[in-house]
VOGU-3710 file (C-alpha; in Angstrom, 3 decimals, decimal comma):
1> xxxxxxxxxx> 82,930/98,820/26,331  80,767/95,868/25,200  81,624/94,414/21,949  78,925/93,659/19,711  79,007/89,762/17,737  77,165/89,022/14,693  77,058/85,559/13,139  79,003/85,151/10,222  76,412/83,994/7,561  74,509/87,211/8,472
11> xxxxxxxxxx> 77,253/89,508/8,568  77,407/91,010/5,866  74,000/91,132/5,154  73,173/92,165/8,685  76,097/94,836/8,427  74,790/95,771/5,259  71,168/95,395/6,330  71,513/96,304/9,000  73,121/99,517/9,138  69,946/100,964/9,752
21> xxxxxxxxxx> 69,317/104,900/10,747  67,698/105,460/13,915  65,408/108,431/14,027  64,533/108,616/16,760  66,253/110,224/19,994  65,670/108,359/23,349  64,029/110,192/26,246  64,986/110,337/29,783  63,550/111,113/33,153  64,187/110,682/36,748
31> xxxxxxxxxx> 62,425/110,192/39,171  64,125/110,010/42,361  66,873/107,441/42,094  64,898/105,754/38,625  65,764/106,875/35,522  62,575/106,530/32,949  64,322/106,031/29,561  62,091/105,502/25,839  62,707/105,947/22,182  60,839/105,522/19,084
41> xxxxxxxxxx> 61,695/102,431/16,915  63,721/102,404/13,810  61,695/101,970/10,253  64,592/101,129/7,569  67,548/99,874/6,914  70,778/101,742/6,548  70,183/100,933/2,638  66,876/102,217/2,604  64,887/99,187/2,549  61,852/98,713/4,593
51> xxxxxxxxxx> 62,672/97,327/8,076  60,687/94,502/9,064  62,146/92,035/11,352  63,134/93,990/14,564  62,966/91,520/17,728  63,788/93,820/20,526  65,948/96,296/21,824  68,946/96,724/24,345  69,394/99,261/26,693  73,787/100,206/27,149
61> xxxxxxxxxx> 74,808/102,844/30,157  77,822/103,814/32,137  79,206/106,553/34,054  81,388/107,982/31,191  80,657/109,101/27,437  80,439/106,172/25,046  81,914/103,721/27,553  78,920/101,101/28,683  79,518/99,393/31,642  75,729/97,749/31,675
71> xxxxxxxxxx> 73,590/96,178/29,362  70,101/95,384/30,047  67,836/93,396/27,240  64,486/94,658/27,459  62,743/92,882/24,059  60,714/94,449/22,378  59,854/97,167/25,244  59,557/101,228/24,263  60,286/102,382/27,418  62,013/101,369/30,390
81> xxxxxxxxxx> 62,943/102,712/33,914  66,699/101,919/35,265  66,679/101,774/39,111  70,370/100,431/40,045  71,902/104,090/39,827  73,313/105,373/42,621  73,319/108,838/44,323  75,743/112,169/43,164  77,005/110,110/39,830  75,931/110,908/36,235
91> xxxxxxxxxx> 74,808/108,089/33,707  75,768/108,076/29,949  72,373/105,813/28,274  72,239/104,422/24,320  69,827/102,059/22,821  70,251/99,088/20,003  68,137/97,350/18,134  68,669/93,904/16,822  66,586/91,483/14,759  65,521/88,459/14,343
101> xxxxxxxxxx> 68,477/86,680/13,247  70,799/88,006/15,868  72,018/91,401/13,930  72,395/94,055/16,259  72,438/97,775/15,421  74,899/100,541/16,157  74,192/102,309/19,401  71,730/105,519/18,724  72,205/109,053/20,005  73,511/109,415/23,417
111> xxxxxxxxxx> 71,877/110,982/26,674  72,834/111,736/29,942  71,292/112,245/33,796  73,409/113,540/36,823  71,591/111,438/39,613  71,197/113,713/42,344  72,094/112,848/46,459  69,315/112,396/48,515  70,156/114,771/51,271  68,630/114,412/53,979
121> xxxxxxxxxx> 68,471/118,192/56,174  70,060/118,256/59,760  68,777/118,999/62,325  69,228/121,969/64,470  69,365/122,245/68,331  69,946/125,917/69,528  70,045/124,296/73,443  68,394/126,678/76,199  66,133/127,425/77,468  68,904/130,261/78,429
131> xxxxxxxxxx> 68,366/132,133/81,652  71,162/135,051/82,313  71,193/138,828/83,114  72,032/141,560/80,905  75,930/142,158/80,441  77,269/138,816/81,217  78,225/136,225/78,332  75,669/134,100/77,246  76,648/130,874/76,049  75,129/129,728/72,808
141> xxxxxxxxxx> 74,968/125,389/72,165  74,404/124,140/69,282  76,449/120,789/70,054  72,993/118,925/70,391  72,465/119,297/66,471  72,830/116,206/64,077  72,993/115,138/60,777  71,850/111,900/59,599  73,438/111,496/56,210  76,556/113,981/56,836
151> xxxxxxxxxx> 78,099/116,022/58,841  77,157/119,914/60,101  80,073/122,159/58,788  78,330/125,750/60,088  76,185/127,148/62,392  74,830/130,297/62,539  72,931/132,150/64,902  69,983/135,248/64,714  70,520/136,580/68,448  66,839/138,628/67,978
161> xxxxxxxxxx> 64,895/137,254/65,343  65,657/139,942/62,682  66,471/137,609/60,182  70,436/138,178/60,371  72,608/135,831/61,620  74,835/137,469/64,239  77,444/134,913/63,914  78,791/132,493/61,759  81,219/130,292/62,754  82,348/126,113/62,594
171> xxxxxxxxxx> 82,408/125,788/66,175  79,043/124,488/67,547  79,248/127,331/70,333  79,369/131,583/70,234  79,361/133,630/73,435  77,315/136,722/73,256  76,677/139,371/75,215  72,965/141,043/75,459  73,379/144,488/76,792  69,346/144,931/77,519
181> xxxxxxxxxx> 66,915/143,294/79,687  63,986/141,483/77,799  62,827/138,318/76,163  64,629/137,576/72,969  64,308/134,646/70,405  67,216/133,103/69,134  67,654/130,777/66,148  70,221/128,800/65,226  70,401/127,428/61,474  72,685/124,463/60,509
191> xxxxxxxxxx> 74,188/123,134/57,130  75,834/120,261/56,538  78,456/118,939/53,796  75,857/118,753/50,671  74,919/122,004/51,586  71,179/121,404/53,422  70,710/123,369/56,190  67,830/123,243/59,178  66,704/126,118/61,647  65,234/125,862/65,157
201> xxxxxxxxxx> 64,818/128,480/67,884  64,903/128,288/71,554  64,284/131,652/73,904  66,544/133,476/75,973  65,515/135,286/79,499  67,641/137,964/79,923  66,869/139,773/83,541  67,969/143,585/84,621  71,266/144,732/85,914  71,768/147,305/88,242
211> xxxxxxxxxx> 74,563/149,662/87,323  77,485/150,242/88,797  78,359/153,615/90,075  82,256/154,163/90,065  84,599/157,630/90,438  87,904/159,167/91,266  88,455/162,667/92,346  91,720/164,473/91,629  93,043/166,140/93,587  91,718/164,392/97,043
221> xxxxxxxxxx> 94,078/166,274/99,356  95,145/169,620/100,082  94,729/173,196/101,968  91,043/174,720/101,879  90,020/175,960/99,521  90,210/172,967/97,857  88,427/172,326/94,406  88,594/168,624/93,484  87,610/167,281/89,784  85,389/164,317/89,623
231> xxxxxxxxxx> 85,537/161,255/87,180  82,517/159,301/86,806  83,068/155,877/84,894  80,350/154,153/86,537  79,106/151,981/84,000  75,147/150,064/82,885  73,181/148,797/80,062  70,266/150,572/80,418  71,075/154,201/79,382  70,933/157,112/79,915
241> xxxxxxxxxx> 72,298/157,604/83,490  71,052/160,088/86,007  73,487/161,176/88,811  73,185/162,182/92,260  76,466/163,487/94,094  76,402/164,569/97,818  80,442/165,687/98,064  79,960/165,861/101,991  77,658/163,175/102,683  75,283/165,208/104,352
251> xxxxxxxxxx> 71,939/163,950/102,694  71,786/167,015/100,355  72,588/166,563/96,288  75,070/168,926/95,652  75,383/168,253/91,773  73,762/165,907/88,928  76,458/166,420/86,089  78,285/163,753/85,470  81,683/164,789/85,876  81,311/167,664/87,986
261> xxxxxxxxxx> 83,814/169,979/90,182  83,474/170,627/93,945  85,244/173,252/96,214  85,945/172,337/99,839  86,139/175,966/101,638  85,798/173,932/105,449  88,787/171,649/106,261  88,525/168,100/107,512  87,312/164,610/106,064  84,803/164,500/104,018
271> xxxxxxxxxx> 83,087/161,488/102,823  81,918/161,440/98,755  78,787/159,467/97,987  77,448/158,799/94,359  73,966/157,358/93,557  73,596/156,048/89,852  69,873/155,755/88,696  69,735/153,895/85,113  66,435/154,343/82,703  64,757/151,406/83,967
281> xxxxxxxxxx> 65,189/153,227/87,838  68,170/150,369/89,641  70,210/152,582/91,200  73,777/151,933/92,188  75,467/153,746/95,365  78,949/154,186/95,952  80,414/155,616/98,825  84,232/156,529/99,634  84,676/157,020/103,291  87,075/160,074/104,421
291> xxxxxxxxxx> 88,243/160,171/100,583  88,719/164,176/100,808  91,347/165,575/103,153  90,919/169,539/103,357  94,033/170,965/105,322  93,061/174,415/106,179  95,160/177,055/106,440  93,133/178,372/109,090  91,926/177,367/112,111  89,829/178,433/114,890
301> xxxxxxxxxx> 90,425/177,594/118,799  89,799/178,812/122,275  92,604/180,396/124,369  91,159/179,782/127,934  90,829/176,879/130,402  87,447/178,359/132,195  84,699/176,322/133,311  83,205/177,347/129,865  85,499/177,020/126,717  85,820/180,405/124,780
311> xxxxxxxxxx> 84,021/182,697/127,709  85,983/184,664/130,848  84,426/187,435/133,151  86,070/190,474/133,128  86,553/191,404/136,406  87,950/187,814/137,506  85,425/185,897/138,474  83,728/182,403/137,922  82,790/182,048/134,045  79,613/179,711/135,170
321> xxxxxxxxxx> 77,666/182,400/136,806  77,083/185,897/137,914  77,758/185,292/141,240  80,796/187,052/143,837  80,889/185,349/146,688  78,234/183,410/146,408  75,371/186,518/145,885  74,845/187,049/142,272  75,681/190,818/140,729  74,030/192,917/138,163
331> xxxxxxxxxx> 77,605/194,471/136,241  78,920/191,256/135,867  81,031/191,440/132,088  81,343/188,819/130,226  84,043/188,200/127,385  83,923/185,858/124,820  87,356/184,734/123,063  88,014/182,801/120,315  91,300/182,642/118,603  91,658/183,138/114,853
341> xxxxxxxxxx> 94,662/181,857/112,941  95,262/182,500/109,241  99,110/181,598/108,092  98,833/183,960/105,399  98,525/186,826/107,827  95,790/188,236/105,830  92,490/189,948/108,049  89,435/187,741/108,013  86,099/188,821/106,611  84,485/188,580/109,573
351> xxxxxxxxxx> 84,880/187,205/112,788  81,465/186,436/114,525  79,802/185,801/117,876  76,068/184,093/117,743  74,171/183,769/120,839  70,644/181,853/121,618  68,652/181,691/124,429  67,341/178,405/124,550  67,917/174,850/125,733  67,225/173,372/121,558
361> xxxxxxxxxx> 67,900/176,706/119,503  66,752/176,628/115,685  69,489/178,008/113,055  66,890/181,307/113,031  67,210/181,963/116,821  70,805/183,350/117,042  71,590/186,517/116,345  75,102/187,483/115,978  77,788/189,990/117,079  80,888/191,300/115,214
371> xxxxxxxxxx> 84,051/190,587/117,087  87,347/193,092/117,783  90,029/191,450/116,225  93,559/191,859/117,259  96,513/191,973/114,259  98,305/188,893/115,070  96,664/186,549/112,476  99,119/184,861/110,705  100,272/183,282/114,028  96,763/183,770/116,016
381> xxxxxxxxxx> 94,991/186,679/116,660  92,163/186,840/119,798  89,096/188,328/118,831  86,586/189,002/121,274  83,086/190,130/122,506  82,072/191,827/125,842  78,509/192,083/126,923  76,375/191,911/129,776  73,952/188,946/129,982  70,644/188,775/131,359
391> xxxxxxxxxx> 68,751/186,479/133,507  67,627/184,202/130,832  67,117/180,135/131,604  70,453/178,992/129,337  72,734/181,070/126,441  74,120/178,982/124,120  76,598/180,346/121,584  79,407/179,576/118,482  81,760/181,172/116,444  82,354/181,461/112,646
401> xxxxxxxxxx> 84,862/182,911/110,568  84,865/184,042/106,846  88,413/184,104/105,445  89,678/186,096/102,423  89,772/183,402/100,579  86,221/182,399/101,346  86,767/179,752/103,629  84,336/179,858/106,273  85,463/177,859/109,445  82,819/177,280/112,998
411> xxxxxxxxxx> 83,739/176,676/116,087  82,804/174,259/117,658  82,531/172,316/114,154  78,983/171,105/115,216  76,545/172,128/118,285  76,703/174,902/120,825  78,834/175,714/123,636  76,083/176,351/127,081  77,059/179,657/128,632  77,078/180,452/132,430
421> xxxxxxxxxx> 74,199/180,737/134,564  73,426/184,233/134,690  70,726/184,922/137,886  68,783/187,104/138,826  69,549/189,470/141,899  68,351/188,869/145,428  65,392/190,930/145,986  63,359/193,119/143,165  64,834/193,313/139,233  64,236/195,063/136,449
431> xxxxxxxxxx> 63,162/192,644/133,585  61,229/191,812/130,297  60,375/189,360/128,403  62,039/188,783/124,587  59,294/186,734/123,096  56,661/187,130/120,129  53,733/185,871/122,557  51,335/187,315/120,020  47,974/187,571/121,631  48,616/185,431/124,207
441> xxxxxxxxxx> 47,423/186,687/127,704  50,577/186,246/130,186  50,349/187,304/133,868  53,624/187,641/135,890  53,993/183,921/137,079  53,549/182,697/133,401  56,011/185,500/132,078  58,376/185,629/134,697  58,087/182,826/137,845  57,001/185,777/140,446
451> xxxxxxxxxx> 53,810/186,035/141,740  55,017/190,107/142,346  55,155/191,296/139,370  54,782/195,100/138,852  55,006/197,621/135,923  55,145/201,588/136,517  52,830/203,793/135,638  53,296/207,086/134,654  51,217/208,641/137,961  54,307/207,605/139,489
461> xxxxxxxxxx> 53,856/204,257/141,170  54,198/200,506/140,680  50,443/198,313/139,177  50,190/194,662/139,923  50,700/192,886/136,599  46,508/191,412/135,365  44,743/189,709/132,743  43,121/193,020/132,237  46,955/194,773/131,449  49,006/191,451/130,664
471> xxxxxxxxxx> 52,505/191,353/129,971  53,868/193,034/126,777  56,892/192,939/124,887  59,496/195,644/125,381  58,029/197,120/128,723  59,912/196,229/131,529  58,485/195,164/134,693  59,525/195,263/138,214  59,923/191,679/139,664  60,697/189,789/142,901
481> xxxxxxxxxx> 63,153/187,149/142,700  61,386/183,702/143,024  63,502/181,301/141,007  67,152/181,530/139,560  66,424/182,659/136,708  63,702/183,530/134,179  61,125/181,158/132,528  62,643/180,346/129,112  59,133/180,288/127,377  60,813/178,321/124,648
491> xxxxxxxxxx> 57,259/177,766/123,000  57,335/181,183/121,565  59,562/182,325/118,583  60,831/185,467/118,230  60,103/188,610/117,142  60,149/189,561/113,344  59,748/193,004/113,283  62,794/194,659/112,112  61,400/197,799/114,982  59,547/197,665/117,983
501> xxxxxxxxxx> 57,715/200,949/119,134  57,219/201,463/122,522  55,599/204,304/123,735  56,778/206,824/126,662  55,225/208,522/129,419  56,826/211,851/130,614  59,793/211,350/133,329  60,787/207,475/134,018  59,815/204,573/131,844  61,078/200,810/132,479
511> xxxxxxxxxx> 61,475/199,645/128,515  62,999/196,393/127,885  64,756/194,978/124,682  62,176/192,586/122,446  64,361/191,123/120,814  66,886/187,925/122,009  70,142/189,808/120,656  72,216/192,959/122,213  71,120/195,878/120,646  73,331/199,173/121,152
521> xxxxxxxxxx> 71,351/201,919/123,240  72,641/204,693/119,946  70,763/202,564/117,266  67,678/203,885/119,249  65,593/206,167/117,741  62,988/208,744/119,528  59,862/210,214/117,317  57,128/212,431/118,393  53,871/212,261/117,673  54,045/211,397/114,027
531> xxxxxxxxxx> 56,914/212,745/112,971  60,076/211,776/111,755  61,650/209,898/114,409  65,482/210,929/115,185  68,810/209,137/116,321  69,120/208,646/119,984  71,808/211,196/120,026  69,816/213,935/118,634  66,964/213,492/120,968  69,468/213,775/123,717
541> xxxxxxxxxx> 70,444/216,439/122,016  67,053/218,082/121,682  66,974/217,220/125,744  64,052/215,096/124,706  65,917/212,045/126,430  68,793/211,780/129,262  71,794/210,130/127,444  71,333/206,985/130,197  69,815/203,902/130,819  69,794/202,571/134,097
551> xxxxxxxxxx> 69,050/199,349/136,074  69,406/197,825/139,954  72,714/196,682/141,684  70,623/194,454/144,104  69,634/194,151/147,557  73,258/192,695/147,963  74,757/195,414/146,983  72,876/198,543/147,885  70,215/198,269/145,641  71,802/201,948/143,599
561> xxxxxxxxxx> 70,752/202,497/140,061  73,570/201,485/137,766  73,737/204,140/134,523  75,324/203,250/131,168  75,197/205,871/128,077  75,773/205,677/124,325  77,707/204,370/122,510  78,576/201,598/125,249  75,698/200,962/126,325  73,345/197,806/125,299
571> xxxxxxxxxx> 70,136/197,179/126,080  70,558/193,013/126,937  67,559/190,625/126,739  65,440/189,483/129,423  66,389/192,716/131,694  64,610/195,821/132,200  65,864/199,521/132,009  65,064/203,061/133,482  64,617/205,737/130,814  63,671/208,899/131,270
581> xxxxxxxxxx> 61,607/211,477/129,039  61,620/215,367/129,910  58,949/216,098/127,547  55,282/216,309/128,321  53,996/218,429/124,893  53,182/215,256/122,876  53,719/211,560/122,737  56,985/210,431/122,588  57,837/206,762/121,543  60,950/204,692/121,584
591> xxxxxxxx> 61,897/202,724/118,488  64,341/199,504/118,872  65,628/198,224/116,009  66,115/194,506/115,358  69,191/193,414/115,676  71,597/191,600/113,093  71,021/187,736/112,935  72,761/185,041/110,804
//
């Protein structure tokens, strides 16, 4: 603290005199780092007396109450502005007077002033431009921000320009995740030690992720039929998910749940594929190769060695053709095996023969044939089929078999097995042609490969075949033998009509079957006129009808009619039949139904 001295002659007069009250309070502002300080002069002495000889003033200040560390003389000054002061300290100010002999006053009133810092803000540097695709960690770098006058004690980050700062941390970096595709604005604000703080923002490019399809299936192994539970956690940012499951991998979507169930009823490998499509449309596809095992407790198989798997001839001969020793026979019989196995002993469903005639058959062109089943399924029963065939240009044929359980098993898995070569005999044949030709004008080269082509008419005698009387459906025509077999005119379907009426002339007809299947001679109906028509049995009954159909053994073989009469007997495709009606009092038609296809 400064001391004060007064010279002795004026002491007591100038500590009498000059005890003097100051009223007066000095004023104080800052500007800045300058503090403006002024007062208003004293008038009297402390006695009361008029105060006359004041010769300036002095200013006192320190950093602690009552304790002056500086003195400044500013004469005779009201106001004056102290500029030494430094930054974050407060100042403690008094004023004296003194006179003109040297007497000094006590100090007046005192003030203060905190002297604030001069901060200056940092600066912040968010780094980026960042570049990265949605899902992966982002790294956010602040590191490039400074402060001049400090140091930077937080940074925090607004990922999206909400105004919230996503995180808040000491560390000048934060990983984040952005779990959508887009453009987003990020700021990053810094504060230092005094507390200032500075903002900046930089952008972030965040580009599209596909998903990624993932699943289990449980269980993936066992004996048909097999139901296995599927566990999607494929995974994406851009929800909702659509799903596409084909459980076989055969092209076709077989669910779109997300965690759906499948039963196996076929055995083998089978090869799961899952497509994920996310909202913005990436899709994902995973695929697990031979990831089902279906063991089946069944199994199909054939039980000869022939030329042809699955087919024999009854009566001994070559399974390829129709031929003993070398000259081809009308009465060949054909059987067709397949062996059915079912461990649990239990009768299937159904055990089926389907049979095409074509080289490239459509699903639609086979019609099919319940097989005779013997009892030894639980360690493999034969089933078969026997049946004429006719002259067609190829037979192809499969099997299926519908357990109890509902397993359905085929055989051969995929394709057709080619049957024999079935031809016609040497010489004249009875045949027709199984074919929905529509309107289409067919002579007998186009229909059957012979320029001698005949029908019978009902005077008793054989017609040429014209344009004028073309070739029909269902009539059966009387043919020479001019190629192997019989054009396949694969460029017509086949008939749709679930009957075919044909119409008879009294005593022999040559009718043919329109259809491409077997169809049993006693599911043939006879009506007359317009009546109700009646089973085949009854009109044989009625002696409307001879209980017979009949066809040629060949010029090999003495060229005899061959009969066959309900219930064995079929009418085949592609070969004609002798019929024969007794009745001449009205018109009498023949109605073939259409036999059972898949």
């Amino acid at each position: 603290m400064f001391k004060r001295t007064y010279h002795h002659k004026y002491y007591l007069i100038g500590l009498v005199s000059f005890f003097l009250i100051f009223f007066y309070t000095p004023l104080l502002f800052a500007v800045g780092n300058v503090v403006k300080i002024s007062w208003s002069p004293p008038t009297t002495n402390i006695n009361g007396s008029p105060l006359t000889d004041i010769n300036g003033y002095r200013v006192y200040y320190g950093n602690s109450s009552r304790n002056y560390t500086r003195i400044i003389n500013v004469g005779n000054n009201m106001t004056y502005d102290v500029n030494d002061l430094a930054e974050g300290l407060t100042y403690y100010f008094a004023v004296t007077a003194y006179d003109t002999s040297g007497n000094e006053s006590l100090y007046s009133n005192e003030v203060f002033k905190i002297i604030p810092s001069l901060n200056i803000p940092p600066i912040a540097n968010p780094g980026g431009i960042y570049s990265i695709a949605e899902g992966q960690a982002t790294i956010l770098n602040g590191s490039g921000s400074s402060d001049l006058d400090g140091s930077i004690v937080r940074y925090e980050w607004d990922i999206n320009s909400d105004g919230i700062y996503d995180y808040s941390s000491v560390s000048a970096t934060s990983s984040h995740i952005f779990g959508r595709q887009g453009v987003y604005i990020v700021k990053l604000r810094v504060i230092d030690n005094l507390g200032a703080a500075g903002e900046a923002v930089t952008m972030a490019y965040i580009s599209d992720t596909s998903p990624a399809a993932v699943f289990t299936g449980n269980p993936t192994g066992s004996t048909a039929p097999l139901t296995v539970n599927f566990s999607n956690t494929s995974s994406g940012f851009d929800m909702p998910f659509t799903y596409a499951w084909d459980f076989d991998n055969n092209g076709t979507i077989d669910s779109t749940l997300k965690d759906p169930s499948f039963t196996y009823t076929n055995h083998g490998s089978f090869t799961v594929k899952l497509s994920v499509s996310d909202s913005d449309g990436s899709i994902s596809t995973f695929t697990k190769t031979d990831y089902i095992t279906v063991n089946s407790s069944h199994a199909l198989d054939c039980p000869d060695g022939g030329n042809i798997m699955c087919l024999q001839r009854t009566d001994g001969g070559s399974d390829s053709d129709n031929l003993d020793n070398g000259k081809p026979r009308a009465d060949v019989n054909y059987e067709f095996l397949i062996k059915v196995k079912d461990t649990s002993g239990r009768a299937p469903q159904y055990v089926n023969l389907y049979m095409a005639q074509r080289h490239a058959p459509l699903p639609d062109d086979f019609y099919s044939y319940t097989m005779s089943c013997d009892k030894n399924i639980s360690s493999g029963g034969l089933c078969t089929y026997v049946t004429k065939l006719g002259p067609a240009a190829v037979h192809k044929f499969y099997f299926k078999a519908q357990f109890f359980d509902g397993a359905i098993l085929r055989y051969p898995e995929t394709g057709y097995i080619t049957g024999p070569e079935v031809q016609l005999l040497r010489g004249f044949n009875l045949a027709g042609i199984p074919r929905n030709i529509g309107n289409d004008v067919l002579g007998g080269y186009n229909a059957f490969g012979s320029t001698l082509s005949y029908r019978w008419d009902e005077g008793g005698y054989y017609t040429e075949i014209s344009n004028e009387k073309p070739v029909k459906p269902g009539e059966g025509y009387y043919i020479d033998k001019q190629a192997n077999t019989l054009p396949e005119l694969a460029e017509y379907g086949e008939i749709q009509d679930t009957e075919t009426v044909i119409e008879l002339k009294p005593g022999w007809n040559i009718i043919s079957n329109p259809y491409s299947g077997n169809v049993e001679l006693s599911r043939a109906k006879i009506r007359k006129g317009n009546n109700k028509p009646v089973s085949w049995t009854r009109a044989n009954a009625n002696r409307w009808t001879a209980n017979a159909i009949s066809y040629r053994s060949g010029a090999d073989w003495g060229d005899y009619f061959i009969l066959e009469g309900a219930p064995q007997a079929k009418l085949v495709p592609w070969r004609g039949y002798w019929i024969f009606l007794y009745m001449t009092d009205d018109t009498y038609y023949i109605l073939i139904p259409k036999p059972e296809k898949i």
